[in-house]
C-alpha positions in Angstrom: -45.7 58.4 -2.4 -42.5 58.7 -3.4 -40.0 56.1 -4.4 -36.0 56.7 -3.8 -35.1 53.3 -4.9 -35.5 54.1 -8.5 -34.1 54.6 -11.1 -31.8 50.9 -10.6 -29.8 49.0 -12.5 -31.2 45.7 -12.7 -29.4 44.4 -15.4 -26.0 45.8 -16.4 -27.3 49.0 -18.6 -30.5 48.4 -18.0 -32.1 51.1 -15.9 -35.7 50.5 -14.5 -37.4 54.2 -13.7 -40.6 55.0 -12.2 -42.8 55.4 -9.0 -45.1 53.7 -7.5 -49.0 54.3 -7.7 -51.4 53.8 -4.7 -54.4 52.2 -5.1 -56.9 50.4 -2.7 -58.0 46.6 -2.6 -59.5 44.2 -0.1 -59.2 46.4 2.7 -55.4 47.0 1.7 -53.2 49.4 0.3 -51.5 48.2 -3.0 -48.7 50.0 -4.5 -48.1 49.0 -8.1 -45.5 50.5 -10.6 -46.3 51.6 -14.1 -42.8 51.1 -15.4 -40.4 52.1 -17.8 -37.3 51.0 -18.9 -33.6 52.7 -20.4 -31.1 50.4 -22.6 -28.2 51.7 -23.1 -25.9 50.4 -26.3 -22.7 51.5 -27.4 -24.4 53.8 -30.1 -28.0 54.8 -28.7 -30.5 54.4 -26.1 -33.8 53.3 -26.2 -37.0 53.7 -23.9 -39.1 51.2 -22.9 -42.3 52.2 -22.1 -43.3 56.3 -21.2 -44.9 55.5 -17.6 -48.2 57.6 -16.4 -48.4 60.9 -16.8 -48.2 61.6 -13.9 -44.6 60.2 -13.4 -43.2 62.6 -16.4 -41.5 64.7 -14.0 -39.3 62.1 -12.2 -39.0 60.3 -15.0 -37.2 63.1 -17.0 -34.9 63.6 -14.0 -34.3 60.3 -14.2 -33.2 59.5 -17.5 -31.2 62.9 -18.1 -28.9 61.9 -15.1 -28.7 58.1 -16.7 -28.0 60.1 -20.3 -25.6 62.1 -18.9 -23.3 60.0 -17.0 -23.2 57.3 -19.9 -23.0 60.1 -22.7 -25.6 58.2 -25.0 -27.8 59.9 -27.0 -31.8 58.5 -26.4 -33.0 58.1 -30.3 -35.7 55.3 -29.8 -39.0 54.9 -28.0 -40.8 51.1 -27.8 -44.4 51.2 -26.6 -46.0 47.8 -25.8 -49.5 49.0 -26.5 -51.4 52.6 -26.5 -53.3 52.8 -23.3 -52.1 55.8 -20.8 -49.9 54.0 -18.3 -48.0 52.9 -21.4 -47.9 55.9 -23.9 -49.3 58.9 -22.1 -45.3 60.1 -22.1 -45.1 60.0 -25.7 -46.2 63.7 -26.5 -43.7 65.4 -24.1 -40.7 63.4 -24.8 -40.9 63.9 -28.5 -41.3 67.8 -27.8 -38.0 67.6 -25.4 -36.2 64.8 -28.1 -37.3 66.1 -31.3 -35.1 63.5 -33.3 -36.5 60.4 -31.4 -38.6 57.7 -33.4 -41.4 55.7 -31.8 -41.8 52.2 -32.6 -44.3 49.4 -31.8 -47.8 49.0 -33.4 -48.4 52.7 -34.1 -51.4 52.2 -36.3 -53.2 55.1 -34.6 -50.4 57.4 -33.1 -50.0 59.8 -35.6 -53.8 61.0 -35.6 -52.7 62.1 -31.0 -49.8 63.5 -32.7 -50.2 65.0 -36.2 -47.0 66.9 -35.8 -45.0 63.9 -35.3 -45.9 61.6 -37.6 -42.6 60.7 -39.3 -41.4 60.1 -35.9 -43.4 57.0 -35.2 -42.7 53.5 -37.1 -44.2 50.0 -37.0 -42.9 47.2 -35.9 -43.7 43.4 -36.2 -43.0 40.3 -35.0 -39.1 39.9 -35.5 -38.5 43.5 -36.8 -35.5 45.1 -34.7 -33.7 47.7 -33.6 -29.5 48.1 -33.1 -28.1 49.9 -30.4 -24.6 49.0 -30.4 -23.6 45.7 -29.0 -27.3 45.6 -27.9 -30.2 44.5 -30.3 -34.0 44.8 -29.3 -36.5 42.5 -31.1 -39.9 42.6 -31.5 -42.0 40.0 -30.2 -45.5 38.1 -29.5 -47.2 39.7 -27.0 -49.2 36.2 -25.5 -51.5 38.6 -23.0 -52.8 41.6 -24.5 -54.2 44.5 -23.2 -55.0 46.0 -26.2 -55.5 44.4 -30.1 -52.4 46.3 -30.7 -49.8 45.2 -28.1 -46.3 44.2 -29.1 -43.6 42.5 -26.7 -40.0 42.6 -27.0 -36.5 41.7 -25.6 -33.3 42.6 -26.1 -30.0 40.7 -26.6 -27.4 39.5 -25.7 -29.0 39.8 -22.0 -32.3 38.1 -23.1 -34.7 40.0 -21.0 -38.3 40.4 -21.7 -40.6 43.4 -21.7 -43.8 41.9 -21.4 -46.2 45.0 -21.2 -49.3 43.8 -19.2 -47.6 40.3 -19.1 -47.0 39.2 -15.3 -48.5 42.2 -14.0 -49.3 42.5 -10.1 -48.9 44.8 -7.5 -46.6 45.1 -4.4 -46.3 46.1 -0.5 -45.1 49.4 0.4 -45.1 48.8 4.5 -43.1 45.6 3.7 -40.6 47.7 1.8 -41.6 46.2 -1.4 -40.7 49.4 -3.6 -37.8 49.3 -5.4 -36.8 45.6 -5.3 -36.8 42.7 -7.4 -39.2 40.2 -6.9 -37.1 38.0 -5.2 -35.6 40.3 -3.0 -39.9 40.8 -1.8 -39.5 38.1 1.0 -43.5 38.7 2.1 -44.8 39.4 -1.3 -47.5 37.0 -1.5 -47.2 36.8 -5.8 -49.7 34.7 -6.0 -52.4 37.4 -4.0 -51.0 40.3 -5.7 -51.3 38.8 -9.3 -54.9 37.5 -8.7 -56.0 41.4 -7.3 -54.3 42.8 -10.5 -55.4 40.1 -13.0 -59.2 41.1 -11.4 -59.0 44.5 -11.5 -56.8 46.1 -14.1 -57.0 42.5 -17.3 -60.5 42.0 -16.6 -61.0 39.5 -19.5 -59.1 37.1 -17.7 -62.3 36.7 -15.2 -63.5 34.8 -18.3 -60.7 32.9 -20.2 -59.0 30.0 -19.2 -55.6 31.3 -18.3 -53.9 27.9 -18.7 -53.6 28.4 -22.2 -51.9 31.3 -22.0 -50.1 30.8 -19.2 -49.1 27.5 -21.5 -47.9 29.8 -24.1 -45.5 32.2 -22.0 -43.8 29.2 -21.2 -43.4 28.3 -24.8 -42.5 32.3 -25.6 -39.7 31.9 -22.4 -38.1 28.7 -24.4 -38.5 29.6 -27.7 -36.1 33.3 -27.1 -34.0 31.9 -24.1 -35.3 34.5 -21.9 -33.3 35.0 -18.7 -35.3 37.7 -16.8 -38.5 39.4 -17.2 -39.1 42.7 -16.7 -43.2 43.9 -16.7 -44.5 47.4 -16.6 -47.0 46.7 -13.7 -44.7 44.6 -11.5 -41.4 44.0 -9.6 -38.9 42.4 -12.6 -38.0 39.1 -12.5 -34.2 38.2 -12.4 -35.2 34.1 -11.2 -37.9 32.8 -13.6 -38.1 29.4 -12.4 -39.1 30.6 -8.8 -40.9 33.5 -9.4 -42.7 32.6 -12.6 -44.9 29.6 -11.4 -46.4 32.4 -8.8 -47.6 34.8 -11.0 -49.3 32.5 -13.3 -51.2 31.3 -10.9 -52.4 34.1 -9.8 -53.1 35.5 -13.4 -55.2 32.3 -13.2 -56.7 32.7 -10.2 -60.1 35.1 -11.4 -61.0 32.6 -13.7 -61.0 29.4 -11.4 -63.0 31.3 -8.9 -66.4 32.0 -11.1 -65.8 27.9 -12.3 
């Protein structure tokens, strides 16, 4: 189903793009984004995420009428981790933007893409990219979907990109699509966040999620973050009310087999 609130500026040049993606829980219909994101500097754009494949479509209309109305070239993909939700763009945008570079933990990218493989470079912890008055920094991912996720943020704004971190799903016949999660009035974060944690982060069903849940706090301190802004979930623009929800419900599989 299509969603006409995106693409939307939730930050100021930062564009959040996407759709939502049905899927079926508990007798409900869940919609649940698999996001990407646009910075814009004063020198270059970069990507956050490539979104599903199936989203390629919109999401190329989407960032060619955000390119073209700022006049900033994109140069830079960052992918949080390989799986297909995250990556499965990467192919078709470096065929449309043959000058971009793909950063992250690319340890494997260049055997998908044996073309490219001058286009993609690693990143670590602290390693960073300038886009002009705008600066993205790698980061620890605490919640990993794959060995090889990376987190990032970028300043001055401080906003997060946690990957699978605080990942949940939403209400479409609430009018969930397109908002923040504050603006969500009925989303029940902790519900959502259990279903997804269940479902999509299986390994959680077996790990005590305090400990991690623990350490996102610490990672939230430690780089000042401000906002939060997951590729399987609403972004958070209010940490201290919408954070404590989510956790809980990233907790939630593994207190119910206790």
């Amino acid at each position: 189903m299509s969603n006409a609130n995106l693409p939307r500026e939730i930050i100021s040049n930062v564009f959040w793009l996407g759709d939502c993606l049905e899927q079926r829980s508990k007798g409900k219909i869940y919609h649940s984004y698999n996001s990407a994101y646009l910075i814009i500097g004063n020198k270059a754009a970069i990507l956050i995420e490539t979104g599903h494949p199936k989203d390629f479509k919109k999401l190329d209309e989407q960032i060619r009428s955000i390119l073209d109305r700022k006049n900033i070239p994109l140069k830079y993909i960052f992918i949080t981790h390989q799986e297909t939700p995250h990556a499965g763009g990467v192919g078709r945008f470096l065929n449309l933007y043959p000058e971009l570079t793909v950063h992250g933990d690319i340890s494997d990218y260049h055997m998908a893409f044996p073309d490219y493989e001058k286009s993609f470079i690693p990143m670590e912890v602290g390693d960073s990219i300038d886009l002009g008055g705008i600066e993205f920094v790698a980061v620890e991912p605490v919640v990993r979907d794959l060995r090889t996720s990376l987190w990032g943020y970028v300043k001055p704004m401080n906003l997060l990109f946690p990957g699978d971190g605080f990942a949940y799903s939403h209400y479409h016949e609430d009018g969930h699509c397109g908002m923040l999660a504050e603006e969500a009035k009925t989303l029940d974060l902790f519900d959502v966040s259990a279903v997804f944690a269940e479902l999509a982060l299986f390994w959680t069903n077996f790990v005590d999620m305090d400990i991690y849940a623990e350490k996102l706090r610490s990672l939230i301190l430690k780089y000042n973050i401000k906002s939060i802004a997951p590729s399987h979930g609403l972004p958070i623009l209010d940490i201290p009310k919408t954070m404590p929800k989510v956790l809980e419900g990233l907790s939630a599989p593994y207190k119910k087999l206790k």
